[in-house]
mmCIF file as gemmi writes it, N, C-alpha and C atoms, coordinates in Angstrom:
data_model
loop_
_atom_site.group_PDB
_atom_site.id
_atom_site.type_symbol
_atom_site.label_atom_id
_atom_site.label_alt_id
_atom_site.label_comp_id
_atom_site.label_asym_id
_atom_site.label_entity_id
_atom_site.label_seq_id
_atom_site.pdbx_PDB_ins_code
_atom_site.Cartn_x
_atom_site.Cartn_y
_atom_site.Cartn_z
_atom_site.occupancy
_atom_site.B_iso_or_equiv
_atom_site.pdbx_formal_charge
_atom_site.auth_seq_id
_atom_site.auth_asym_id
_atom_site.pdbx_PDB_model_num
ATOM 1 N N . UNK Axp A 1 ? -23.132 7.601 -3.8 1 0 ? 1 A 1
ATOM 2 C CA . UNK Axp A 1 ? -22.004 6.89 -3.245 1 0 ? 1 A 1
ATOM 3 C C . UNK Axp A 1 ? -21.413 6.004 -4.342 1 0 ? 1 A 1
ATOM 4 N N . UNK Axp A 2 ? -20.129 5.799 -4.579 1 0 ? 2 A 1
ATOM 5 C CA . UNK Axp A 2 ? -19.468 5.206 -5.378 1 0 ? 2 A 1
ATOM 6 C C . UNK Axp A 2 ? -19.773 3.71 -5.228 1 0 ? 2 A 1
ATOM 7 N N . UNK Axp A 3 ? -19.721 2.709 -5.898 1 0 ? 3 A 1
ATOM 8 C CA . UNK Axp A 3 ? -19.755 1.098 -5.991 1 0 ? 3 A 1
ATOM 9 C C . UNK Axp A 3 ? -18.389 0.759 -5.273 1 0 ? 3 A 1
ATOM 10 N N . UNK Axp A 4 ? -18.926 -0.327 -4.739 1 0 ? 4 A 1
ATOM 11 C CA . UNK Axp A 4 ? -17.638 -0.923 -4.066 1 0 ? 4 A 1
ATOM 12 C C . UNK Axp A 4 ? -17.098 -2.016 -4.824 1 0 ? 4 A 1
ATOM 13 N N . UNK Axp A 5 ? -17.79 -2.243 -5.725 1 0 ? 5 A 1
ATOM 14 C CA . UNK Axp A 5 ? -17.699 -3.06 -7.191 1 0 ? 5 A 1
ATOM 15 C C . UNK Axp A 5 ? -17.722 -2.969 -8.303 1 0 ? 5 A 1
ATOM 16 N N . UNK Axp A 6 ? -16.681 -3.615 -9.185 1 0 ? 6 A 1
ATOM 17 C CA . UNK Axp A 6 ? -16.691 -3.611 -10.539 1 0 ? 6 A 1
ATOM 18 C C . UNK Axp A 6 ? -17.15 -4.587 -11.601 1 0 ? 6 A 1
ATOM 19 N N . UNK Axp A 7 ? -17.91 -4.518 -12.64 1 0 ? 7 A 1
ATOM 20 C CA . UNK Axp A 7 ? -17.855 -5.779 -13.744 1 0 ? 7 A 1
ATOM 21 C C . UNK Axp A 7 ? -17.055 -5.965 -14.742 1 0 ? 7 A 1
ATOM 22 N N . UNK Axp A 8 ? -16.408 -6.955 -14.864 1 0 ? 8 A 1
ATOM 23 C CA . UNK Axp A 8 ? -15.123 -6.863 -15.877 1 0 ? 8 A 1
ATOM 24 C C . UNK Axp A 8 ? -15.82 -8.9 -16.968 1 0 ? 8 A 1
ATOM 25 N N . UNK Axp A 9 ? -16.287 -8.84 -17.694 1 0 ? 9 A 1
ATOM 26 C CA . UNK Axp A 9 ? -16.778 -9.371 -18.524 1 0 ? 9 A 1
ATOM 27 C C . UNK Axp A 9 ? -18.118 -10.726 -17.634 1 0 ? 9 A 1
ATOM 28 N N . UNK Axp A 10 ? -18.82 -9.754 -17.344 1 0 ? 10 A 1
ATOM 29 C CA . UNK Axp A 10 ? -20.09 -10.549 -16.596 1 0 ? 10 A 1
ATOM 30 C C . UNK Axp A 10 ? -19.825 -10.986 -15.078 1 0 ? 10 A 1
ATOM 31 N N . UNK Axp A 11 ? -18.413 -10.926 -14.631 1 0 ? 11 A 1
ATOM 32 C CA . UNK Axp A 11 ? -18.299 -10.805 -13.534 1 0 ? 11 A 1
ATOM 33 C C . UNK Axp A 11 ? -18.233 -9.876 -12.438 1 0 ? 11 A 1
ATOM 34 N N . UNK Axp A 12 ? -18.397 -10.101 -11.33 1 0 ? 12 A 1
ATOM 35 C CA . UNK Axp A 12 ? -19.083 -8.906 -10.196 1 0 ? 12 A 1
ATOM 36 C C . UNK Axp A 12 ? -17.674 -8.867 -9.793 1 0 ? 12 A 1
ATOM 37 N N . UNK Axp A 13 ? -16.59 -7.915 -9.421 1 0 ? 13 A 1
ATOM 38 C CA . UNK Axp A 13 ? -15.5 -8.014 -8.798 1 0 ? 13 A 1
ATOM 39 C C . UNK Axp A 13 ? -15.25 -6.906 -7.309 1 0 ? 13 A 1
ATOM 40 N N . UNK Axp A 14 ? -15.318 -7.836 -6.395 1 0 ? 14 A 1
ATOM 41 C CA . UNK Axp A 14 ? -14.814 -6.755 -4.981 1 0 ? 14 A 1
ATOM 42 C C . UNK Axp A 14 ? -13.871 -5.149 -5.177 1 0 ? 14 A 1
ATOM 43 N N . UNK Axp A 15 ? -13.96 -4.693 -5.449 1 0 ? 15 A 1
ATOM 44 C CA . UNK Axp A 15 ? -12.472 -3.406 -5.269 1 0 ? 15 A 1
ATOM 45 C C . UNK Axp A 15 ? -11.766 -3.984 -4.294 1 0 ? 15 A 1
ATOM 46 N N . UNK Axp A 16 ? -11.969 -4.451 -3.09 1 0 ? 16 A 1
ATOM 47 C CA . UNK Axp A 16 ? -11.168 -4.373 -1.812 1 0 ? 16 A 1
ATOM 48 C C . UNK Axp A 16 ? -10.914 -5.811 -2.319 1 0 ? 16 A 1
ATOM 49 N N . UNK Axp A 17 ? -10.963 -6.701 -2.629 1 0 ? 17 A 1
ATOM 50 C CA . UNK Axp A 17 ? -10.362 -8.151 -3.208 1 0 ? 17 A 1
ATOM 51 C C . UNK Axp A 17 ? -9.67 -7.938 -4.276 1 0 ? 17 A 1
ATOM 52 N N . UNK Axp A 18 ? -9.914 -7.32 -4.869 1 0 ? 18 A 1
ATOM 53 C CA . UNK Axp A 18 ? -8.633 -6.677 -6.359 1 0 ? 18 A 1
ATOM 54 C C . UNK Axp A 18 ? -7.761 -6.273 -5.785 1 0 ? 18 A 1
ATOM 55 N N . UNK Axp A 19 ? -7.814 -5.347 -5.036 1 0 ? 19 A 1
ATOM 56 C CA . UNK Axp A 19 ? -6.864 -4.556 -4.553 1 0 ? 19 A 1
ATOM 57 C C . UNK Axp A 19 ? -5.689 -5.481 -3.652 1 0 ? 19 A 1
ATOM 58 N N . UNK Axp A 20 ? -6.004 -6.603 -2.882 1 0 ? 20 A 1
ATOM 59 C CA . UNK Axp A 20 ? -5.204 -7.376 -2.708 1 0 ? 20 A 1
ATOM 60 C C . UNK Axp A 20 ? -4.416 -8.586 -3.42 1 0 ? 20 A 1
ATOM 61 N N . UNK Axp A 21 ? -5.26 -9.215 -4.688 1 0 ? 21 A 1
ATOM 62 C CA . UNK Axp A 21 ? -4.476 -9.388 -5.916 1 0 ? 21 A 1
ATOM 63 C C . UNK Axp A 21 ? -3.768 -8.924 -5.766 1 0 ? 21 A 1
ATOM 64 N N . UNK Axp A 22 ? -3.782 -7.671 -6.493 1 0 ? 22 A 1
ATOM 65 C CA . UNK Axp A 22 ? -3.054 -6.666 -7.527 1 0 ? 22 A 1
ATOM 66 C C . UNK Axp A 22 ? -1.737 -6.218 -6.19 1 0 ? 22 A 1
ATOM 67 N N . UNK Axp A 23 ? -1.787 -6.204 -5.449 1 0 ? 23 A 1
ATOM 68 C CA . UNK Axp A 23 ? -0.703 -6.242 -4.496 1 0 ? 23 A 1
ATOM 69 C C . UNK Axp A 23 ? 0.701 -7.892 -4.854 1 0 ? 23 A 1
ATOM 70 N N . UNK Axp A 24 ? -0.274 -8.025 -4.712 1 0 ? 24 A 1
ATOM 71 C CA . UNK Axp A 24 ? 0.204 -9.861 -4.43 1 0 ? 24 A 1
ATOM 72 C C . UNK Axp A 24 ? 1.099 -10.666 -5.589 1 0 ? 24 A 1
ATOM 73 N N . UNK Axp A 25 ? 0.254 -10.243 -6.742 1 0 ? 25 A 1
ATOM 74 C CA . UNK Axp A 25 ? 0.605 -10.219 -8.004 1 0 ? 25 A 1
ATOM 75 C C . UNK Axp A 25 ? 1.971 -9.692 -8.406 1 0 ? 25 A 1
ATOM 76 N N . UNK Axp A 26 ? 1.977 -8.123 -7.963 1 0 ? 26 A 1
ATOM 77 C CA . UNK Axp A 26 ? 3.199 -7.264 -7.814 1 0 ? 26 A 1
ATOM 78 C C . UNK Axp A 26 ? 4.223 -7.19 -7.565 1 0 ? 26 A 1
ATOM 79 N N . UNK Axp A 27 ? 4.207 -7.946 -6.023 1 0 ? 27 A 1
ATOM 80 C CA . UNK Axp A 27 ? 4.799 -8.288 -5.428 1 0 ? 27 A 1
ATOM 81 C C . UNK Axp A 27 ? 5.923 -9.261 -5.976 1 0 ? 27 A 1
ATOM 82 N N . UNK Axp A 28 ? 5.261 -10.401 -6.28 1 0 ? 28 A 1
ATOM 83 C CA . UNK Axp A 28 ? 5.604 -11.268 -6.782 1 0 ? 28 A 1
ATOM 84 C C . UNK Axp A 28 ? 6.405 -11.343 -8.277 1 0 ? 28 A 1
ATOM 85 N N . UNK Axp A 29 ? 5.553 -10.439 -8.711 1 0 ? 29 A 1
ATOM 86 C CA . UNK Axp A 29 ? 6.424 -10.129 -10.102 1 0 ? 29 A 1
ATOM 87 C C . UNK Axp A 29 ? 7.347 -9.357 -10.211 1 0 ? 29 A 1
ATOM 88 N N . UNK Axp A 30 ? 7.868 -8.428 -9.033 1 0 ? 30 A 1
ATOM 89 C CA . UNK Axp A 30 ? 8.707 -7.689 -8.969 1 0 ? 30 A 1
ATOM 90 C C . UNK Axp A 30 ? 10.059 -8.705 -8.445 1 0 ? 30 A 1
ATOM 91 N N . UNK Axp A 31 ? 9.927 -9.546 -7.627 1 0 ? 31 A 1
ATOM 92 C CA . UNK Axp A 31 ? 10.839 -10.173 -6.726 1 0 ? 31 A 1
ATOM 93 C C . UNK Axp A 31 ? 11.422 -11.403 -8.596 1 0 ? 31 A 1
ATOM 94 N N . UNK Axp A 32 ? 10.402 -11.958 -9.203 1 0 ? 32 A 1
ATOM 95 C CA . UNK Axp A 32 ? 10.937 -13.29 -9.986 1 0 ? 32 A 1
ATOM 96 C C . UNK Axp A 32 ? 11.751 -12.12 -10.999 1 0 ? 32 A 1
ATOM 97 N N . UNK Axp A 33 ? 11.514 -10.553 -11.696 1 0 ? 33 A 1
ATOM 98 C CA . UNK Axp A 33 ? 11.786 -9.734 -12.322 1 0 ? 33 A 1
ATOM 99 C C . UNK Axp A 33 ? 13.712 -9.978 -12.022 1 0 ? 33 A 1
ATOM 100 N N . UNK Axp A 34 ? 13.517 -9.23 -10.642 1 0 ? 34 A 1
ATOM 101 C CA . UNK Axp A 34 ? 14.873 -9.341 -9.895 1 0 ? 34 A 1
ATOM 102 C C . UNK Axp A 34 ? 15.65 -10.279 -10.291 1 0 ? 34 A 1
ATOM 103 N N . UNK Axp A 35 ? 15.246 -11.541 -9.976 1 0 ? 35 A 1
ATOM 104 C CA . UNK Axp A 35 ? 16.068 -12.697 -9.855 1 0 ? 35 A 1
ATOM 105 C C . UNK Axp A 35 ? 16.358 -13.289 -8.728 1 0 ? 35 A 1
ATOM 106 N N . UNK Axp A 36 ? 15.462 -13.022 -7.835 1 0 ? 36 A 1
ATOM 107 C CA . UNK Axp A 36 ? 15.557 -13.547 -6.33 1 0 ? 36 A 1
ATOM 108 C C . UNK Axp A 36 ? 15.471 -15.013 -6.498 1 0 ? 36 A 1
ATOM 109 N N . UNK Axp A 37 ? 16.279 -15.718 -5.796 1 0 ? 37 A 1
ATOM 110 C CA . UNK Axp A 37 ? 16.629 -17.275 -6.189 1 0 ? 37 A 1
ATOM 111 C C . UNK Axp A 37 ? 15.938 -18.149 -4.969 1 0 ? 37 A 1
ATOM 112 N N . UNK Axp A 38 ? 16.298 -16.941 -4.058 1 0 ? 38 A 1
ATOM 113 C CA . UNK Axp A 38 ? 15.928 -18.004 -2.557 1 0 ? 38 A 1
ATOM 114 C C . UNK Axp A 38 ? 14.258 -17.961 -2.329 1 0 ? 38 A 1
ATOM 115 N N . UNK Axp A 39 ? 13.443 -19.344 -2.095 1 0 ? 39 A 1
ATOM 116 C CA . UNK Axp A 39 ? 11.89 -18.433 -2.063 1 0 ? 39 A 1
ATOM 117 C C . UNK Axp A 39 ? 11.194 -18.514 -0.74 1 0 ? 39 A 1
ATOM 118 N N . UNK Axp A 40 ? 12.998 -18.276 0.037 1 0 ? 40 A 1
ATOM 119 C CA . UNK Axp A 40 ? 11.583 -18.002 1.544 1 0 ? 40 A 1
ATOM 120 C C . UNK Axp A 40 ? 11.899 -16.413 1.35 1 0 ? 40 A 1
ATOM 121 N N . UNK Axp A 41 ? 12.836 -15.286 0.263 1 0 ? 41 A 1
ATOM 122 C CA . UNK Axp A 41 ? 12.626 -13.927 0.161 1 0 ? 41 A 1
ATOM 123 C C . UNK Axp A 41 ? 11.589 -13.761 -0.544 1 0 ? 41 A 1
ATOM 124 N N . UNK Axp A 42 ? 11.303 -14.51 -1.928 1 0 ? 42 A 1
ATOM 125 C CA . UNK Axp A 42 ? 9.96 -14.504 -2.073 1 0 ? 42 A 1
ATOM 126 C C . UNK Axp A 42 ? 8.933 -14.353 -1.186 1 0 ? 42 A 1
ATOM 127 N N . UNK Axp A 43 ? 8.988 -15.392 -0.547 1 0 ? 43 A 1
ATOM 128 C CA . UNK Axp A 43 ? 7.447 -15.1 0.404 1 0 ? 43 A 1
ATOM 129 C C . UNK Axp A 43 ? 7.69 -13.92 1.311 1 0 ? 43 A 1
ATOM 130 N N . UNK Axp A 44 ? 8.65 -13.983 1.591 1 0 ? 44 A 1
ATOM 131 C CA . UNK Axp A 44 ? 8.365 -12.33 2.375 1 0 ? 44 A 1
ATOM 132 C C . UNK Axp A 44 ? 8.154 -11.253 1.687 1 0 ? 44 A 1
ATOM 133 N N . UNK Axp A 45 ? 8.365 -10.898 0.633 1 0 ? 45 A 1
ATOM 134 C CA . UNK Axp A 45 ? 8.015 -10.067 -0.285 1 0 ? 45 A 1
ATOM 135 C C . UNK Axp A 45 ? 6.841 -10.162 -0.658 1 0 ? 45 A 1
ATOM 136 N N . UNK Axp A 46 ? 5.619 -11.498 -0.713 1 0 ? 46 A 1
ATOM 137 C CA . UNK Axp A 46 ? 4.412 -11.585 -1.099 1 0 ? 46 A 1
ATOM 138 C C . UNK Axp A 46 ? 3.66 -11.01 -0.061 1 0 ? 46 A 1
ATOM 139 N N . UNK Axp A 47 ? 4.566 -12.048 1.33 1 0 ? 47 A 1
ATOM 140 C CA . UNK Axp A 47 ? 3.62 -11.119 2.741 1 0 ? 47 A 1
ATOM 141 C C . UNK Axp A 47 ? 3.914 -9.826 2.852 1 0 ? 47 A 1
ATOM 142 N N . UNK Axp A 48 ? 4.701 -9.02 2.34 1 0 ? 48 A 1
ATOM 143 C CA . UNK Axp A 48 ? 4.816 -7.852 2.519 1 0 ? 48 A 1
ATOM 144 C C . UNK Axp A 48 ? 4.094 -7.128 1.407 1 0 ? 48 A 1
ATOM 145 N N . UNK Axp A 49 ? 3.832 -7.243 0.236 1 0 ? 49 A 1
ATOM 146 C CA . UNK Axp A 49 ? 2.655 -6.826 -1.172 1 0 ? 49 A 1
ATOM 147 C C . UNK Axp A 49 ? 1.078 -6.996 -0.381 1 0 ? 49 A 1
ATOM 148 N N . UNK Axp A 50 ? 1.045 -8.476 0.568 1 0 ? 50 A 1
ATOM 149 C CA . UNK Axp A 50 ? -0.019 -8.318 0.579 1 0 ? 50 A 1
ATOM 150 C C . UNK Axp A 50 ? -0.3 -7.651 2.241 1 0 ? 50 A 1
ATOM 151 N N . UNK Axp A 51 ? 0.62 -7.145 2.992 1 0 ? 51 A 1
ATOM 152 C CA . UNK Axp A 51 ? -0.359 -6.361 3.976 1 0 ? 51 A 1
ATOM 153 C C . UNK Axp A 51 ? -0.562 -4.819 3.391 1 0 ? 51 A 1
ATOM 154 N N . UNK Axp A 52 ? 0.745 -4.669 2.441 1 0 ? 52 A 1
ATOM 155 C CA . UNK Axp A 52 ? 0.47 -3.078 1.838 1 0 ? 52 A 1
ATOM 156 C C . UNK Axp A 52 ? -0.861 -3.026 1.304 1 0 ? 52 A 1
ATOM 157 N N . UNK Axp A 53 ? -1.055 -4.208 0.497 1 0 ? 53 A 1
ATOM 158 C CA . UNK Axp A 53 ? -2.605 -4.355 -0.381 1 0 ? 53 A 1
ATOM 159 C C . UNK Axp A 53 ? -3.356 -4.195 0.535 1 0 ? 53 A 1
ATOM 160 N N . UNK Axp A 54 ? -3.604 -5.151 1.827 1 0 ? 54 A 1
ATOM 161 C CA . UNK Axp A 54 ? -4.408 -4.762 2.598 1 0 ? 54 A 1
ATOM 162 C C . UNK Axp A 54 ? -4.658 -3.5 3.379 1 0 ? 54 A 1
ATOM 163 N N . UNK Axp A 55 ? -3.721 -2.257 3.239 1 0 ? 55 A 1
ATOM 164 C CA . UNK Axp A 55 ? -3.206 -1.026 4.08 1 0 ? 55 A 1
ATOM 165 C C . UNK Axp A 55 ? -4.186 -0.12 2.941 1 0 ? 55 A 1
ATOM 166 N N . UNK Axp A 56 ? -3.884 -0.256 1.482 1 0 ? 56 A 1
ATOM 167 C CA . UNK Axp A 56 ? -4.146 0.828 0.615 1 0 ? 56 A 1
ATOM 168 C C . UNK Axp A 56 ? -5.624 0.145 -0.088 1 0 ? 56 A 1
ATOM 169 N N . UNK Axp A 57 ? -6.029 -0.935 0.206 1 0 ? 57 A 1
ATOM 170 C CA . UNK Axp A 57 ? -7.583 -1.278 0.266 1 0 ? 57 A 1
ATOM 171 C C . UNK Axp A 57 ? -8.073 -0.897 0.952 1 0 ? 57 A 1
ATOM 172 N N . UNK Axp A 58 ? -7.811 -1.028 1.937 1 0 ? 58 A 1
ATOM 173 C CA . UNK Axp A 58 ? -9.031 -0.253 3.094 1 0 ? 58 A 1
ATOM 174 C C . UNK Axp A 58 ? -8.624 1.208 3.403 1 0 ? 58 A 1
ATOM 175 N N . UNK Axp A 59 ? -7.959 1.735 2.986 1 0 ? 59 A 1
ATOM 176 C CA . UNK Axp A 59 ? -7.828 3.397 2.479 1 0 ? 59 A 1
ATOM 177 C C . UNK Axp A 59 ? -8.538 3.975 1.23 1 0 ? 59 A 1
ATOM 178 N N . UNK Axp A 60 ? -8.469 2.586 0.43 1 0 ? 60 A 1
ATOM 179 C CA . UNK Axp A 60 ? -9.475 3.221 -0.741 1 0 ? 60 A 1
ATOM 180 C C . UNK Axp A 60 ? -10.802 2.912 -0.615 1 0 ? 60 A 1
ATOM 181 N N . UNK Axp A 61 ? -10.987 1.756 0.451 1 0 ? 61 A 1
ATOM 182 C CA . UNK Axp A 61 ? -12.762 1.589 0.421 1 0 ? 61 A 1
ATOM 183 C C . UNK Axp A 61 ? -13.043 2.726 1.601 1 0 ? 61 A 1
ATOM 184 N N . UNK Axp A 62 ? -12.311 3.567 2.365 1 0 ? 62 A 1
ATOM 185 C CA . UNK Axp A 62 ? -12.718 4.224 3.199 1 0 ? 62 A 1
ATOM 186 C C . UNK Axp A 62 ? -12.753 5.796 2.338 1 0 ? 62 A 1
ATOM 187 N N . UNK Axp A 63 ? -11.506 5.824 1.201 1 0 ? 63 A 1
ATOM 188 C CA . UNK Axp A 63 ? -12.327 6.852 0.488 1 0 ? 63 A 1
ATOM 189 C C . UNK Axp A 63 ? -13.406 6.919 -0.34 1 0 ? 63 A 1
ATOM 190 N N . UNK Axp A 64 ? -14.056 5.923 -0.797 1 0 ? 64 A 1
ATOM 191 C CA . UNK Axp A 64 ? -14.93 5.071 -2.092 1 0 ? 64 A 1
ATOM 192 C C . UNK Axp A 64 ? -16.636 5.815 -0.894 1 0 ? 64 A 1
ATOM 193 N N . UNK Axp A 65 ? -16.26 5.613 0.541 1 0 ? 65 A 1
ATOM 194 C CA . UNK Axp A 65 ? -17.172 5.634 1.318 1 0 ? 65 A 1
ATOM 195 C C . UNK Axp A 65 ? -17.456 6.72 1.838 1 0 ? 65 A 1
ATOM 196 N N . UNK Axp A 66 ? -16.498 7.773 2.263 1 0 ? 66 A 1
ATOM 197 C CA . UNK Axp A 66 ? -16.442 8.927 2.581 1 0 ? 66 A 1
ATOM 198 C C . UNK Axp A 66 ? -17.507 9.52 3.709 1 0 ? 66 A 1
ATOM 199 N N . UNK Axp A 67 ? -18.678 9.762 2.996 1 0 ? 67 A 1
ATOM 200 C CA . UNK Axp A 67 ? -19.843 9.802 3.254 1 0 ? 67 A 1
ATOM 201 C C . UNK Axp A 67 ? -20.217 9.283 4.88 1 0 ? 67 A 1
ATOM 202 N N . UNK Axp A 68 ? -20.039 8.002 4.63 1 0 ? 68 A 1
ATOM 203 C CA . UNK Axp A 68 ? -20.436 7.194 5.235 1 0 ? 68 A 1
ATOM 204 C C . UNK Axp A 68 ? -19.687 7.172 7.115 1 0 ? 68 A 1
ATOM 205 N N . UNK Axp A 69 ? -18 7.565 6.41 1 0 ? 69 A 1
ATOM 206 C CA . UNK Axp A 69 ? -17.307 7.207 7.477 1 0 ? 69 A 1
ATOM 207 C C . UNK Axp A 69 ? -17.092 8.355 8.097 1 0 ? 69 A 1
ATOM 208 N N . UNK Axp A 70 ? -16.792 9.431 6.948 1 0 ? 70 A 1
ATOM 209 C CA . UNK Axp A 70 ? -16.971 10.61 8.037 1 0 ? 70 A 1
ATOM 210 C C . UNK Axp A 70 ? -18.193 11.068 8.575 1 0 ? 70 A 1
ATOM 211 N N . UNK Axp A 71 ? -19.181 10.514 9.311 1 0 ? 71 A 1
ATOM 212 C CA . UNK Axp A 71 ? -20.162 10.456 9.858 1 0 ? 71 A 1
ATOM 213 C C . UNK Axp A 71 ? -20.545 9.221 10.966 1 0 ? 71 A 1
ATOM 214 N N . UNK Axp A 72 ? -19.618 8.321 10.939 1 0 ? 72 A 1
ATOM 215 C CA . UNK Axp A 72 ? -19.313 7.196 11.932 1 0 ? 72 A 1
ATOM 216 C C . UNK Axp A 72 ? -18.187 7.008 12.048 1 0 ? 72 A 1
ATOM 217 N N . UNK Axp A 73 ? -17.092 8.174 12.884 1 0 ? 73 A 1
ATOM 218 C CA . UNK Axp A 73 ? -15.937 7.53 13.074 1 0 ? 73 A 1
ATOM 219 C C . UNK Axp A 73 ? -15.68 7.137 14.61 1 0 ? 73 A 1
């Protein structure tokens, strides 16, 4: 079975907690990229990075698991 974790210089890192970063992050850097001025579009754009993050995290820890889930669905 694959790790549900990574080490990136002595640290232990979640996949499914990266994966919502890395949404969030995106998000965000795509919208200041733009030039979006107003920041309640910002935040909707962050809440919207981060439920996708949360949509395609738990799609990837359910493929990471496979095993597991197609046998308890």
């Amino acid at each position: 079975m694959a790790s549900s974790t990574f080490s990136v210089l002595g640290f232990t890192i979640p996949v499914y907690s990266f994966a919502l970063v890395v949404g969030i992050v995106i998000s965000i850097g795509v919208a200041v990229r733009r030039g979006v001025a107003r920041p309640a579009v910002l935040v909707d754009l962050a809440l919207g990075g981060t439920a996708g993050a949360v949509i395609v995290g738990r799609a990837g820890h359910v493929l990471l698991h496979w095993t597991y889930f197609g046998d308890h669905t």
